[in-house]
C-alpha positions as a Markdown table, in Angstrom:
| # | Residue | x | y | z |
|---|---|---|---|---|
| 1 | Unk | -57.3 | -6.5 | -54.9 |
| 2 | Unk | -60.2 | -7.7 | -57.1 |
| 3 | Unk | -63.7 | -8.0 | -55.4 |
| 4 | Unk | -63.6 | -11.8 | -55.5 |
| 5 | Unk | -60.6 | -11.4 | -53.6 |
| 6 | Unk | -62.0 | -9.4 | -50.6 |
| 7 | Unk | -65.1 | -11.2 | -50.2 |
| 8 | Unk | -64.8 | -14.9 | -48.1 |
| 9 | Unk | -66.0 | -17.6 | -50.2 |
| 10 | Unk | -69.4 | -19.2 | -50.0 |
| 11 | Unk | -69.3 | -22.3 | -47.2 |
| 12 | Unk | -72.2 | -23.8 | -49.4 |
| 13 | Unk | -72.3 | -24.7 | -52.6 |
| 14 | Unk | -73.4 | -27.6 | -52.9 |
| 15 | Unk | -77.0 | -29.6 | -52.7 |
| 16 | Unk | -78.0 | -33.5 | -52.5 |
| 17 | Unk | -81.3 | -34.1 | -53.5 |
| 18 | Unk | -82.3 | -37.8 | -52.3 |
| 19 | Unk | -85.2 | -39.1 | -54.9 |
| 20 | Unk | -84.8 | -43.0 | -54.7 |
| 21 | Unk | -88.2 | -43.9 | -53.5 |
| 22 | Unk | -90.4 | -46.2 | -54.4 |
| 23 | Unk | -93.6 | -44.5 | -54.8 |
| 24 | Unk | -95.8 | -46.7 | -52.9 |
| 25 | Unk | -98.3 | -44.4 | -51.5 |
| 26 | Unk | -98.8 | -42.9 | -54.8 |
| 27 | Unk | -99.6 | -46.7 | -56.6 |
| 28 | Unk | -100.5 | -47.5 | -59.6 |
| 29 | Unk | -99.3 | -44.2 | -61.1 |
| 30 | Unk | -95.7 | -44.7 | -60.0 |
| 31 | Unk | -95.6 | -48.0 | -61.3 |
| 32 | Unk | -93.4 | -46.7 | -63.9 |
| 33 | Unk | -93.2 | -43.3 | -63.2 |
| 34 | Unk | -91.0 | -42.2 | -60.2 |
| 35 | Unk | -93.0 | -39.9 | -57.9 |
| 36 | Unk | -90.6 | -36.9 | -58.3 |
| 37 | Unk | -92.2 | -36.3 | -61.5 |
| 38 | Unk | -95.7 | -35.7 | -60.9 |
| 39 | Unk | -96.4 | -32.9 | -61.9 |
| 40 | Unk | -97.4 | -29.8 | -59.7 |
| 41 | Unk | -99.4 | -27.7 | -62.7 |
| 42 | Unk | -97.2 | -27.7 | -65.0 |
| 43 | Unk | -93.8 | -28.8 | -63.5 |
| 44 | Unk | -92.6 | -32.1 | -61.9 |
| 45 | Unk | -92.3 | -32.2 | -58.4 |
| 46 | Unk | -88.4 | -32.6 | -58.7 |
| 47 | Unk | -87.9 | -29.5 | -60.6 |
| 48 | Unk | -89.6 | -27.1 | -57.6 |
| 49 | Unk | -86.6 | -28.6 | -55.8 |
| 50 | Unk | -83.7 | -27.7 | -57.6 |
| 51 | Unk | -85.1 | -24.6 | -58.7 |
| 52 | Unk | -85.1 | -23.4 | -55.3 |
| 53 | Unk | -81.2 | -24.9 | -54.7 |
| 54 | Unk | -80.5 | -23.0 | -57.6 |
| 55 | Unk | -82.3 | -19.9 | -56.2 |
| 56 | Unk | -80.1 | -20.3 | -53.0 |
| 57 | Unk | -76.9 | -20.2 | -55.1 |
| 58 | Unk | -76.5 | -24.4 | -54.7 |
| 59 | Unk | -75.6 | -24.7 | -58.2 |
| 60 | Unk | -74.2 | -28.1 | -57.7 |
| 61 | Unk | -76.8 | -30.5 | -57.6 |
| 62 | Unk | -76.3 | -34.3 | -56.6 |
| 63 | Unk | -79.7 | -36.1 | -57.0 |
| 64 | Unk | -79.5 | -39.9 | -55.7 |
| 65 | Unk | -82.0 | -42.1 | -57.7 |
| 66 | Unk | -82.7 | -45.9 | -57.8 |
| 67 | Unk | -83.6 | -48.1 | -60.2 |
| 68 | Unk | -86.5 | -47.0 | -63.1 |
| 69 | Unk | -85.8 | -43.3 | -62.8 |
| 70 | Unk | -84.9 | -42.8 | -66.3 |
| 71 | Unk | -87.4 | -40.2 | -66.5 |
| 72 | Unk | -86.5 | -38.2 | -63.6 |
| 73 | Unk | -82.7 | -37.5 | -65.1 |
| 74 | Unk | -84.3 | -37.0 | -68.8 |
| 75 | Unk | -86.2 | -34.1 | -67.7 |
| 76 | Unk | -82.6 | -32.4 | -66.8 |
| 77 | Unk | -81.5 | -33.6 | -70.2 |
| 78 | Unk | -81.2 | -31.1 | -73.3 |
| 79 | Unk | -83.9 | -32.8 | -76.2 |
| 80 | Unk | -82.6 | -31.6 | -79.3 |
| 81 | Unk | -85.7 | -33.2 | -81.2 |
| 82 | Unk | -88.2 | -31.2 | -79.4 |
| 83 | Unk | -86.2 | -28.4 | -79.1 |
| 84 | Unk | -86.0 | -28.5 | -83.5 |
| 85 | Unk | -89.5 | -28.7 | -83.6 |
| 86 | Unk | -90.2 | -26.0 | -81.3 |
| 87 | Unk | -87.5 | -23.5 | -83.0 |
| 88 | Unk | -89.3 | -24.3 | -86.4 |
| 89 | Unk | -92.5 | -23.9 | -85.0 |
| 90 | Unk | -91.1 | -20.4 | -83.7 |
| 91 | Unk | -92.7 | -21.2 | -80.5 |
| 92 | Unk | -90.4 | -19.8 | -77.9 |
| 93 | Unk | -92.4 | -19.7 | -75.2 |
| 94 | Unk | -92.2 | -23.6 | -74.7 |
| 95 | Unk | -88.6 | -23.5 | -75.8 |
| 96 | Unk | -88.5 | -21.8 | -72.7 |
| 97 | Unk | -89.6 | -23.6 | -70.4 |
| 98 | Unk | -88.1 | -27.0 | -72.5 |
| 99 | Unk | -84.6 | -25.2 | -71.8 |
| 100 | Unk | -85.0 | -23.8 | -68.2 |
| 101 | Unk | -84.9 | -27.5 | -66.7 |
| 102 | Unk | -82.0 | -28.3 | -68.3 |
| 103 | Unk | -79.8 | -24.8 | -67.5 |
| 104 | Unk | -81.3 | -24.4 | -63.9 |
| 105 | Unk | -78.3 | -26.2 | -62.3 |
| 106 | Unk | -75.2 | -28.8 | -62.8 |
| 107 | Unk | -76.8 | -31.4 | -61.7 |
| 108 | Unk | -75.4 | -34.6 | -61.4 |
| 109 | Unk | -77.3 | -38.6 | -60.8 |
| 110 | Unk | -75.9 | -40.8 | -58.5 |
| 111 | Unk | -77.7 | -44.2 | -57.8 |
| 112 | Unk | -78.3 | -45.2 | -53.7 |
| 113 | Unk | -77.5 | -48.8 | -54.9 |
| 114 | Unk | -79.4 | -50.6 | -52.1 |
| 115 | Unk | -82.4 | -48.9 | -50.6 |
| 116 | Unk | -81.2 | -48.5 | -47.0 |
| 117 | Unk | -82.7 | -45.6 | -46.0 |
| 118 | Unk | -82.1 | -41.7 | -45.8 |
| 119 | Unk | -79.3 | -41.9 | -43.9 |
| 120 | Unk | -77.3 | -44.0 | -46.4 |
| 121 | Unk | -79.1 | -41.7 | -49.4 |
| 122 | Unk | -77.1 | -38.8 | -47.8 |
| 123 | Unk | -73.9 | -41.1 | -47.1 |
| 124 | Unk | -73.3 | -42.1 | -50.7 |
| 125 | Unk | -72.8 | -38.8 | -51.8 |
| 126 | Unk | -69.7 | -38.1 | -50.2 |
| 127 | Unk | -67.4 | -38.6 | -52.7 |
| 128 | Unk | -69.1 | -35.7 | -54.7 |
| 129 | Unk | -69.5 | -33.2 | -51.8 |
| 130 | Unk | -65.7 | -34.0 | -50.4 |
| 131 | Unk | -65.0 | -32.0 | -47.2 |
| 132 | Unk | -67.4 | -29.9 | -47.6 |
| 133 | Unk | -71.0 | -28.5 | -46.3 |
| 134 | Unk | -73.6 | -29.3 | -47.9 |
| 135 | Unk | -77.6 | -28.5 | -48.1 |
| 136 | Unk | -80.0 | -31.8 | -48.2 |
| 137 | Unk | -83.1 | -31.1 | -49.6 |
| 138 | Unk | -85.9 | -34.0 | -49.8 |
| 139 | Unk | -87.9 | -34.2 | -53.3 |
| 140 | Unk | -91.5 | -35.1 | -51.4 |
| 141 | Unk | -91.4 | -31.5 | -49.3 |
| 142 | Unk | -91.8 | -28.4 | -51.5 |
| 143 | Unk | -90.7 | -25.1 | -50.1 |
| 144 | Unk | -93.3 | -21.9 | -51.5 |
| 145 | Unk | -90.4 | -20.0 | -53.9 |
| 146 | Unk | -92.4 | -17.0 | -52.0 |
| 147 | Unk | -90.9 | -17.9 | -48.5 |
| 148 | Unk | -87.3 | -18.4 | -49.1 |
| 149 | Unk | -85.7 | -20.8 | -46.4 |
| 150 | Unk | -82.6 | -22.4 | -47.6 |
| 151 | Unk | -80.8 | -18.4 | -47.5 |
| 152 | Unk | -81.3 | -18.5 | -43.8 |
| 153 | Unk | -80.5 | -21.6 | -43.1 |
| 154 | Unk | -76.6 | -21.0 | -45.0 |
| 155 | Unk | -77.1 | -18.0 | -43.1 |
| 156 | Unk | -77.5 | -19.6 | -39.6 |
| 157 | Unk | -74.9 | -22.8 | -40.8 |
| 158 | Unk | -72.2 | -19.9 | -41.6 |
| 159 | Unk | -73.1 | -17.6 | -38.6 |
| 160 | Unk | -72.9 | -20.4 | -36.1 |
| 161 | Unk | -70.3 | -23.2 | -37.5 |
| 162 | Unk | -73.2 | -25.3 | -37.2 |
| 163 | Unk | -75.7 | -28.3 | -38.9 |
| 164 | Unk | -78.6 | -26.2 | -39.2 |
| 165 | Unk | -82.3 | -28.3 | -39.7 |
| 166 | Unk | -85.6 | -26.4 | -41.0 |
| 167 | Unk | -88.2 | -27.1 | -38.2 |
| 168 | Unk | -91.9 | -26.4 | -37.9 |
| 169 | Unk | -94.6 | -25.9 | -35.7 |
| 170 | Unk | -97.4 | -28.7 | -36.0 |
| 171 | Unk | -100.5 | -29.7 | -33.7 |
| 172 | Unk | -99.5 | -32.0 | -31.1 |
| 173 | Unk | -101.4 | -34.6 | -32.8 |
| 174 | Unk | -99.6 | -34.7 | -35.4 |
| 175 | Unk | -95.8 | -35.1 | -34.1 |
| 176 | Unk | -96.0 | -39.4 | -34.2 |
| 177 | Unk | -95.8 | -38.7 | -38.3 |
| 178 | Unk | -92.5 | -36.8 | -37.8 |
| 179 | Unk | -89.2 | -36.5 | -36.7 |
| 180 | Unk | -89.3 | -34.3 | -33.5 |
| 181 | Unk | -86.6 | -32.2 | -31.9 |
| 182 | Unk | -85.7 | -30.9 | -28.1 |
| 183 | Unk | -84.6 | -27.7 | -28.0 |
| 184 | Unk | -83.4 | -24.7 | -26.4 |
| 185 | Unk | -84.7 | -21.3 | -27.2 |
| 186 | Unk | -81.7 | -18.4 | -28.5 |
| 187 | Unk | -82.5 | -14.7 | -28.0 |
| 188 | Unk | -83.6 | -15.0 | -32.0 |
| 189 | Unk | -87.1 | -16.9 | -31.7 |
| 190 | Unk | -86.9 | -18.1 | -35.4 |
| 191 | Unk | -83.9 | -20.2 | -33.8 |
| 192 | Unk | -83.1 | -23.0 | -31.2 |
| 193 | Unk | -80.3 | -24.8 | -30.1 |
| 194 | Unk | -81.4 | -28.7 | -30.8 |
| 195 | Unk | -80.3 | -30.8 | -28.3 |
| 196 | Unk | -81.7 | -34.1 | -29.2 |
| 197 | Unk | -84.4 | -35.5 | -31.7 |
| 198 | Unk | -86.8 | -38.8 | -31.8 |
| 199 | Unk | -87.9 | -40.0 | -35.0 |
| 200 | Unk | -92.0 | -39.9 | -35.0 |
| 201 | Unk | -92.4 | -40.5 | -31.2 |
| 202 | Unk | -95.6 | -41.3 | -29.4 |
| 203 | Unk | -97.8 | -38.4 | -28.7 |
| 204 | Unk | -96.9 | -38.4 | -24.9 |
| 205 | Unk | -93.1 | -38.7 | -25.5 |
| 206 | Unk | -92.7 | -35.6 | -28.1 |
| 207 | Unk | -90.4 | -33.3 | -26.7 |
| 208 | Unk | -92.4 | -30.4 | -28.1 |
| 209 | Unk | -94.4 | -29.9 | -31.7 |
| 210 | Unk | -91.5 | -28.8 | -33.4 |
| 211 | Unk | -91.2 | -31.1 | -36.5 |
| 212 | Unk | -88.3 | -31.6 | -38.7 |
| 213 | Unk | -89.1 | -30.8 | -42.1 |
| 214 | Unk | -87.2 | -31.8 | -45.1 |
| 215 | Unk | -83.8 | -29.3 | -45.4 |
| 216 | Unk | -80.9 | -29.5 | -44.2 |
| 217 | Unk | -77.2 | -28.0 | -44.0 |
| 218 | Unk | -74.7 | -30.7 | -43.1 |
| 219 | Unk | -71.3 | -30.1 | -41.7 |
| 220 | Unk | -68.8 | -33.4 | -43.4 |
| 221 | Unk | -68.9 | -34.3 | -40.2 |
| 222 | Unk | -72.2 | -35.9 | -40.7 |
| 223 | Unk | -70.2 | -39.2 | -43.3 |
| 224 | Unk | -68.5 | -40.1 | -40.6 |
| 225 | Unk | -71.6 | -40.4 | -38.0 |
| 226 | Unk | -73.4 | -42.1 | -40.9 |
| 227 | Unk | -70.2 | -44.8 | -41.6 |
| 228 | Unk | -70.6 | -45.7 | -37.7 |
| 229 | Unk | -74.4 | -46.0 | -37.5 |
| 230 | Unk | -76.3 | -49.4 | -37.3 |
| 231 | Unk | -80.1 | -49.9 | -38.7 |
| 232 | Unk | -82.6 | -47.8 | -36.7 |
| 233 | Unk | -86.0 | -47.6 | -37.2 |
| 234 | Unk | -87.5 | -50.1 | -40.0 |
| 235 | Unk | -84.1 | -51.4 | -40.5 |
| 236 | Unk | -82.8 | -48.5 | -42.6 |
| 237 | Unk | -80.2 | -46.2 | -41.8 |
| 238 | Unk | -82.0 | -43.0 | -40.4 |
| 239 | Unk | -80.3 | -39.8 | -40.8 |
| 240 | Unk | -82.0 | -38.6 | -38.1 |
| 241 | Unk | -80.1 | -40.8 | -35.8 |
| 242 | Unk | -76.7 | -39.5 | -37.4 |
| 243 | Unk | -78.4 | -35.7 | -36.5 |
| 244 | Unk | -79.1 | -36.8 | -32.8 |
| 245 | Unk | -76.1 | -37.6 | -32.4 |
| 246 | Unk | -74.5 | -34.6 | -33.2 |
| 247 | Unk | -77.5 | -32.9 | -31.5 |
| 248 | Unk | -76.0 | -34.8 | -27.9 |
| 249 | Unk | -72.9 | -32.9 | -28.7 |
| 250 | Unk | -70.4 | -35.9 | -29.7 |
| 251 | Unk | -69.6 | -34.0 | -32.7 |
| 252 | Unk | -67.4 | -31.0 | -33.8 |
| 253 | Unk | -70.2 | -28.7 | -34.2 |
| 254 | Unk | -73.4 | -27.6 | -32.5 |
| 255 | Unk | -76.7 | -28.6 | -34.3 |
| 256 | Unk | -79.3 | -25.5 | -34.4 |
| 257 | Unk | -83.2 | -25.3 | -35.9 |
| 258 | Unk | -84.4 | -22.6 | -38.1 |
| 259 | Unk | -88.4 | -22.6 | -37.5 |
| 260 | Unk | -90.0 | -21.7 | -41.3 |
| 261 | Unk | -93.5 | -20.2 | -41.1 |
| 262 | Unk | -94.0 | -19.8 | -44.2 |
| 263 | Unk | -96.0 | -22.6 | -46.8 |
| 264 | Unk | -95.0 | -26.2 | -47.4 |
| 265 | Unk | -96.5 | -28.9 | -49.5 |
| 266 | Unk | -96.3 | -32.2 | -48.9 |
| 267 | Unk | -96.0 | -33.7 | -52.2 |
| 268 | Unk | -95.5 | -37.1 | -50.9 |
| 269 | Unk | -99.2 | -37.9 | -49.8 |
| 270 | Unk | -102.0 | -38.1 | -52.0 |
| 271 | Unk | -104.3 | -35.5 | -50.2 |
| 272 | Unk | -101.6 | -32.4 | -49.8 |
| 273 | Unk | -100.2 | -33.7 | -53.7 |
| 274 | Unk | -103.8 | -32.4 | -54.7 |
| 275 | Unk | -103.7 | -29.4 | -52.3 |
| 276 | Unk | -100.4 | -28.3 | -54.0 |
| 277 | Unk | -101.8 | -28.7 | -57.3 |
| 278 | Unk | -104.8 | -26.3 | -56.2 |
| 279 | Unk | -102.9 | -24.0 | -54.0 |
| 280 | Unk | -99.9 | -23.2 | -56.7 |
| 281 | Unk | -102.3 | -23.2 | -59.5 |
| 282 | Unk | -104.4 | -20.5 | -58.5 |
| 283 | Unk | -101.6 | -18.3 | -58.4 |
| 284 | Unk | -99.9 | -19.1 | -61.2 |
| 285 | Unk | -99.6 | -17.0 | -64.1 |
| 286 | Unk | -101.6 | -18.2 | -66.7 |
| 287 | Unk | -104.0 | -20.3 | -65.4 |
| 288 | Unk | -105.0 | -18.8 | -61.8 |
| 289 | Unk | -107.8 | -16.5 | -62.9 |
| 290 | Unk | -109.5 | -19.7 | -64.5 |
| 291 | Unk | -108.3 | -22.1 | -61.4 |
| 292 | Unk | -109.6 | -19.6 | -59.0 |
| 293 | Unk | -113.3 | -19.6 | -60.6 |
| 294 | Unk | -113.5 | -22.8 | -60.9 |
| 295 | Unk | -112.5 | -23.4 | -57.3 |
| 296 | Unk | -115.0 | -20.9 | -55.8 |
| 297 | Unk | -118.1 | -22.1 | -58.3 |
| 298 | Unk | -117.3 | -25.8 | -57.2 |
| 299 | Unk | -116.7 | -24.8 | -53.1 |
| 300 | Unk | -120.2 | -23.1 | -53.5 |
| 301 | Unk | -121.5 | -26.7 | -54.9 |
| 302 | Unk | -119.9 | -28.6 | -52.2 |
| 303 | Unk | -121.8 | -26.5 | -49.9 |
| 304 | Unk | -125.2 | -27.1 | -51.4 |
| 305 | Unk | -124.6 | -30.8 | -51.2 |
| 306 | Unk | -123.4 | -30.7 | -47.4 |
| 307 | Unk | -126.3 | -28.3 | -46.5 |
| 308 | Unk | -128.8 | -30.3 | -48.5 |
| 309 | Unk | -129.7 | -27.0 | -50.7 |
């Protein structure tokens, strides 16, 4: 008996990216440009998220667009022009990084059609993930490659026959921007039972601070809540209605919460965009020495200003 042959095969293989947006808050530069692909340093947004499917062994990646996102499924495209002019040039180090987007995953484009919402993102891509789980990870919320989460949520999804949803802990005053879950504590405290959730509730209804974040691991059984559901909130199909009601227990399988304490960027407002681009580019290889100076010399500045100095 080979070793492929002893060893269970993975329940997850697959990931759905949902990147059909419109942009709005980030106006005029996603006028024609679709959000996903500005950059963070020296990467688009878009690419942080399939590099960390990739990392989680989701090699299959289904990325729902909309209309004028040409550019996002180019930049998973081979350029044999550039890649010519590179090679002559002898410059590898760029042919690197020009090849790594295009060999990271399989990914495949699928269009949302009509743009109904999240839930109905997640819905069109049954046909590609059949009957199958299935990670959903959102392109606005980047995951720190230095605090893995996806691992543990296939983990948790395998472990427990279960949706699994990445939670995390946020000031009280800040649950109304978020969906929020119920839950009931497990004798692991990086994990709770989820018994219900409300899509950005009123600061005095939030069942707790817990805040859904944007990953996922779907049982199939999450197409057919989605094919039943009628417009929620803003008219759009919410997946977080499909979740809740699984979460009530009407569906096959529990629904559980892994709580990540690790970092986050929100890449879809303005203010934590810039904070991402700060906060990875002072680490990153080449540039964080001269990022990190700057930073410190212009903090100092800002200082002198506030203080009148």
């Amino acid at each position: 008996m080979t070793d492929s042959q002893r060893m269970p095969a993975r329940a997850v293989t697959k990931a759905v990216v949902p990147a059909a947006g419109l942009g709005t808050r980030f106006l005029p530069a996603t006028k024609a440009m679709p959000k996903e692909m500005l950059p963070i340093v020296d990467k688009p947004a878009i690419q942080y998220v399939v590099e960390e499917a990739a990392a989680a062994g989701l090699d299959d990646v289904l990325i729902i667009t909309g209309r004028n996102k040409d550019n996002l499924i180019n930049h998973f495209d081979s350029v044999p022009e550039l890649e010519y002019t590179l090679e002559r040039k002898g410059d590898e180090g760029k042919l690197g990084k020009v090849h790594e987007s295009s060999e990271l995953a399989e990914v495949h484009f699928l269009r949302q059609g009509q743009p109904l919402g999240l839930g109905h993102a997640v819905g069109r891509a049954r046909r590609h993930v059949g009957n199958e789980s299935f990670a959903v990870l959102l392109g606005d919320d980047l995951i720190d490659a230095r605090d893995p989460l996806l691992d543990r949520m296939v983990a948790e999804h395998d472990a427990r026959e279960a949706t699994v949803i990445a939670l995390m802990e946020v000031p009280e005053a800040s649950i109304h921007l978020y969906g929020c879950a119920a839950v009931e504590t497990t004798d692991d405290p990086d994990v709770v039972k989820i018994t219900g959730l409300v899509e950005k509730p009123d600061v005095a209804d939030a069942p707790s601070n817990l805040a859904v974040i944007g990953r996922y691991v779907l049982r199939p059984e999450i197409f057919d809540v989605i094919d039943t559901l009628e417009p929620g909130r803003g008219g759009e199909i919410q997946l977080t209605d499909a979740l809740n009601y699984l979460a009530e227990g009407k569906g096959e399988g529990p629904v559980y919460g892994v709580i990540f304490r690790g970092r986050r960027y929100d890449t879809g407002d303005r203010a934590d965009w810039i904070k991402a681009n700060v906060l990875l580019g002072v680490d990153h290889h080449d540039l964080g020495d001269e990022i990190t100076e700057w930073v410190l010399e212009f903090a100092d500045q800002l200082r002198a200003q506030k203080t009148g100095a």
